[in-house]
N, C-alpha and C positions, 0 to 999 in steps of 0.2 A: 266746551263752547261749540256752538252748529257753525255750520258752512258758512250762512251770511251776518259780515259781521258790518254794523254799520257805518262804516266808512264815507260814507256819504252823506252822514246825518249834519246837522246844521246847531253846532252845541251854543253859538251865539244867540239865534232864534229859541232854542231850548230855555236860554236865561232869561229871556225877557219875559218868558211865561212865568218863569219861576218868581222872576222882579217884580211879577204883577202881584204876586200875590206874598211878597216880601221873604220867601223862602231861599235858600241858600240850597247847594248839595247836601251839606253836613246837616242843615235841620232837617230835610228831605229824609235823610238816612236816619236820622237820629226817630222821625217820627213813624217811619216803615219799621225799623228793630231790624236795617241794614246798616254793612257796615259803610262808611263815607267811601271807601273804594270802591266798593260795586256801582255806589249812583254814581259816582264821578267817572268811573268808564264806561257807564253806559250813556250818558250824556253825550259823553267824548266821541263814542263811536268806537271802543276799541271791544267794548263786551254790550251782548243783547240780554239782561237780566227782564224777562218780560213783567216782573211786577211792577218793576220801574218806569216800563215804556207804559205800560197801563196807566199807571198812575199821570205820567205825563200827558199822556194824552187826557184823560180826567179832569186836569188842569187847564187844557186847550191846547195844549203843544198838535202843530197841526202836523197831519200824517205826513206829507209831503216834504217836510223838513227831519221826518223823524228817520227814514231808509231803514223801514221796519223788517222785521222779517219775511218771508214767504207767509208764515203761518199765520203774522196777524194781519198780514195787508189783504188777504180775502174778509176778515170779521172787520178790518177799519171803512174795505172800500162801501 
């Protein structure tokens, strides 16, 4: 795992993207060929799996709520 982990991300806001589009962690995971741990702590804030954040953001999860990394908040901003 890198230095910043996101602790400050916003896993509430994270769901209601997810609600929008009726997806859960577990089918998230289930449709990347991840396992339901990785997306559920990266949501959480405690792991940065960047395919996940990718993906979240794809979705519309907005950067601002995500406390993304160093390395993807120069390519989000």
């Amino acid at each position: 795992m890198g230095k910043h982990i996101g602790i400050n991300r916003r896993p509430r806001r994270v769901q209601e993207v997810l609600d929008e589009y009726g997806l859960s962690a577990k089918s998230l995971a289930r449709d990347m060929g991840l396992s339901y741990s990785v997306v559920l702590e990266t949501i959480r804030g405690i792991r940065n799996n960047r395919k996940v954040l990718r993906r979240l953001l794809e979705l519309g999860a907005q950067p601002e709520y995500m406390d993304l990394p160093k390395d993807m908040q120069q390519s989000e901003a």
